[in-house]
C-alpha positions as CSV (number, residue, x, y, z in Angstrom):
1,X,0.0,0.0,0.0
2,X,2.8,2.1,1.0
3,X,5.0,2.1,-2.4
4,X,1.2,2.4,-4.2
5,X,0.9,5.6,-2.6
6,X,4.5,6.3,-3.2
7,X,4.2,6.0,-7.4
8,X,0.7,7.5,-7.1
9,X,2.5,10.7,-5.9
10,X,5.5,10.2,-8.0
11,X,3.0,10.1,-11.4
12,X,1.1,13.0,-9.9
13,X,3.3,15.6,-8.3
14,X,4.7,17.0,-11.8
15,X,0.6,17.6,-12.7
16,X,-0.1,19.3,-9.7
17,X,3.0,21.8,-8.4
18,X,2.2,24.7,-10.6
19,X,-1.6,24.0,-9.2
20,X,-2.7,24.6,-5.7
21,X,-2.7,21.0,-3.9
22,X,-5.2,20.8,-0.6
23,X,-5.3,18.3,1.8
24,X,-8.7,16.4,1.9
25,X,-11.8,16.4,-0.2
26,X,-12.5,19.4,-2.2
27,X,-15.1,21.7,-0.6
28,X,-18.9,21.6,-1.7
29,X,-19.4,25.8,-2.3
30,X,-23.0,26.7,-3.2
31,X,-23.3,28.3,-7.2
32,X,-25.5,30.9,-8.6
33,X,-28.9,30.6,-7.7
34,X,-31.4,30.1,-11.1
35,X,-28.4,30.2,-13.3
36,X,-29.4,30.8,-16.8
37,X,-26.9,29.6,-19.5
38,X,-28.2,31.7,-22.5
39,X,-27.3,35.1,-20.5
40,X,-23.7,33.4,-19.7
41,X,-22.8,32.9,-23.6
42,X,-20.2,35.6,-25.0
43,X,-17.1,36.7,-24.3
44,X,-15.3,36.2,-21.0
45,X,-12.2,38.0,-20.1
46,X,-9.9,36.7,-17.4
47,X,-9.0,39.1,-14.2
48,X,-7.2,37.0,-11.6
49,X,-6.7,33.1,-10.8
50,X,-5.5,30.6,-9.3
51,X,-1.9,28.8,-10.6
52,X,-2.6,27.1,-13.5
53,X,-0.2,24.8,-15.0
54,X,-2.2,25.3,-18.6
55,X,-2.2,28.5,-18.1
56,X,1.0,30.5,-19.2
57,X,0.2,33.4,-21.9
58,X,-1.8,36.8,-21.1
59,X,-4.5,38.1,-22.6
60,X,-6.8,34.8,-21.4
61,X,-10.6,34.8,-22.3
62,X,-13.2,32.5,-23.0
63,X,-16.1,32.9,-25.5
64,X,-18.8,30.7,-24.5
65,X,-21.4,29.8,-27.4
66,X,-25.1,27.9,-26.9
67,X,-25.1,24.4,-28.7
68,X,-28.1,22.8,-26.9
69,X,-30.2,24.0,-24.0
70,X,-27.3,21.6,-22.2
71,X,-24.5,21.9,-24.3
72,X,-22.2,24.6,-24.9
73,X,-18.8,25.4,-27.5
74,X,-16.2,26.8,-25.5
75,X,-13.2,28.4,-27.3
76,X,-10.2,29.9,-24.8
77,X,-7.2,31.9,-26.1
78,X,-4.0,33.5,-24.6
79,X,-1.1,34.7,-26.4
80,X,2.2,33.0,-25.2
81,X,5.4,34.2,-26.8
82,X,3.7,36.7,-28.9
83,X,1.9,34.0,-30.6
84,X,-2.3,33.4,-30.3
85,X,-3.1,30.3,-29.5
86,X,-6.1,28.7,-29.1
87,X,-8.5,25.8,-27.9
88,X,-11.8,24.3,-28.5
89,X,-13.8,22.3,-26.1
90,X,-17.2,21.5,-24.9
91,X,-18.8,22.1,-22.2
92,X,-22.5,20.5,-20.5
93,X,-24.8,21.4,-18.0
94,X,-24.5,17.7,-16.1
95,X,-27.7,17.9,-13.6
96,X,-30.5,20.1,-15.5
97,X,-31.5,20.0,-11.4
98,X,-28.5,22.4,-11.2
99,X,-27.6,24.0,-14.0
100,X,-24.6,26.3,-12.6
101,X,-22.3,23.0,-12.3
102,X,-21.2,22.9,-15.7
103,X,-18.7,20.5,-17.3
104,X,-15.8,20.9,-19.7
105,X,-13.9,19.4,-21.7
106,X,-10.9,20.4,-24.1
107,X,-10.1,17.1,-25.0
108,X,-12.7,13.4,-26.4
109,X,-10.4,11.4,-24.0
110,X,-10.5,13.3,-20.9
111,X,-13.6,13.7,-18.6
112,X,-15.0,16.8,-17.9
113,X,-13.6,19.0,-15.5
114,X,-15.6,20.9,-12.7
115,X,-16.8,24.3,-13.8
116,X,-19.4,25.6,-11.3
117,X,-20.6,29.4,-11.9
118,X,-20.3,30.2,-8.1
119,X,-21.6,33.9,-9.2
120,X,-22.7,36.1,-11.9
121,X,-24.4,38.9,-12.8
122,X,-24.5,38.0,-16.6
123,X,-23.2,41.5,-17.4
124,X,-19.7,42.2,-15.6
125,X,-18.6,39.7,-13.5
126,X,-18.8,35.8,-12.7
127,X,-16.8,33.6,-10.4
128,X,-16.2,30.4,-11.5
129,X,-14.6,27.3,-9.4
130,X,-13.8,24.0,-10.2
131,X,-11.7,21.1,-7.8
132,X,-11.1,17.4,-8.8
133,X,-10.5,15.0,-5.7
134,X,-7.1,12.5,-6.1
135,X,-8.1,9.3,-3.7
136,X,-9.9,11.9,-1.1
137,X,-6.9,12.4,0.1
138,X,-5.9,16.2,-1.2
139,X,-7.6,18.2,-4.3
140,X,-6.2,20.5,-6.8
141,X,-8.4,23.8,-7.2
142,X,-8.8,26.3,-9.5
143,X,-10.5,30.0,-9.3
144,X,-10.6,32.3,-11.9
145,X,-12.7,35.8,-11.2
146,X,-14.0,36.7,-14.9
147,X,-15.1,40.3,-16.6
148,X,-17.3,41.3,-19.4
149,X,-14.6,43.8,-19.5
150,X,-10.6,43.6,-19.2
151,X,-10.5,44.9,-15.9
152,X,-12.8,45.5,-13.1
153,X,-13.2,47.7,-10.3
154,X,-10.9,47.0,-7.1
155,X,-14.1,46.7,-5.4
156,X,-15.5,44.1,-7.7
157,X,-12.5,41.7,-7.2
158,X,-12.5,42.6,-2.8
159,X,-15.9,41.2,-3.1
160,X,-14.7,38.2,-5.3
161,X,-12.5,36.9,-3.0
162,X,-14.5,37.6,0.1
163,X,-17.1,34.9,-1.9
164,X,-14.2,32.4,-2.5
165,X,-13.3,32.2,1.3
166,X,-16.9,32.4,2.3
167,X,-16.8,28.9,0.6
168,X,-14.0,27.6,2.2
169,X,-11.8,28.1,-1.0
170,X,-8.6,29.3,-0.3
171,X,-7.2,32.0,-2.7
172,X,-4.1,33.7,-1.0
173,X,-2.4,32.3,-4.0
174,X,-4.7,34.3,-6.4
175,X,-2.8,36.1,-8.8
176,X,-3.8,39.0,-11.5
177,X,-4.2,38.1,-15.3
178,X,-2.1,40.2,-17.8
179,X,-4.8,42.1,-20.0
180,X,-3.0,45.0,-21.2
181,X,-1.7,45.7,-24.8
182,X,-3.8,42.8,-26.0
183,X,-5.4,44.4,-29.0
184,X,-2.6,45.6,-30.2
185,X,-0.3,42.6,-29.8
186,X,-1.3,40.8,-33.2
């Protein structure tokens, strides 16, 4: 059991040490009451996050488009080294019961990932979380505190993080995203 744990740590160590590692379960925080998915859709810019190993460039958003009622495209960017890059992926409401607990996908052989809408008011800000459990015994987390905009108000992103620790989610690691000079860049 004990060399198990040993090459489970091994194997997932290299994964995890640009993320933010947490002993025990990941917490359970509550998500935007009534969420509606259609006002969600557009253009999402990114203002501060957690460390993110796939994560590097600046100038991060998202553009969220409606497939389904259930099913969304998702399309992220960032330029790294001066050069845009992008990536596709989909994205699902998984429990209609609870349709703030979305989940995505960048990839046809890799689950979705955890991204709950924690809060939004559909026209400036949202707060999204997601956290995947490894044996129970610690989970990785990320935060990210999106705009509408490519910056928000100081007193926007105080609130933000006063929501994240409400929840039990620890972001003293929570660093801002690099949104200037992106139109001009390319």
């Amino acid at each position: 059991m004990k060399l198990s744990l040993a090459l489970v740590f091994v194997f997932i160590l290299p994964v995890i040490r640009a993320q933010v590692p947490h002993w025990g379960p990941c917490p359970d925080p509550a998500v935007q009451p009534a969420f509606n998915l259609k006002q969600f859709m557009g253009r999402w810019f990114e203002i501060a996050k957690l460390p993110a190993q796939f994560e590097k460039g600046r100038c991060i958003e998202t553009n969220f488009t409606l497939k389904t009622d259930s099913s969304i495209r998702v399309v992220s960017s960032e330029i790294l080294k001066g050069e845009l890059r992008k990536i596709e992926g989909t994205g699902v409401i998984e429990d209609l019961k609870n349709p703030a607990k979305l989940g995505i996908s960048y990839s046809y052989v890799l689950p979705f990932s955890p991204y709950w809408i924690l809060s939004t008011d559909y026209v400036n800000s949202a707060l999204v979380y997601s956290c995947t459990d490894i044996l129970r015994l610690f989970h990785v987390d990320f935060a990210w505190i999106l705009g509408r905009t490519r910056t928000l108000p100081d007193s926007t992103i105080q609130k933000a993080m006063e929501i994240f620790a409400k929840n039990n989610i620890d972001v003293s690691r929570m660093t801002p995203s690099k949104q200037q000079g992106c139109e001009k860049s390319l």
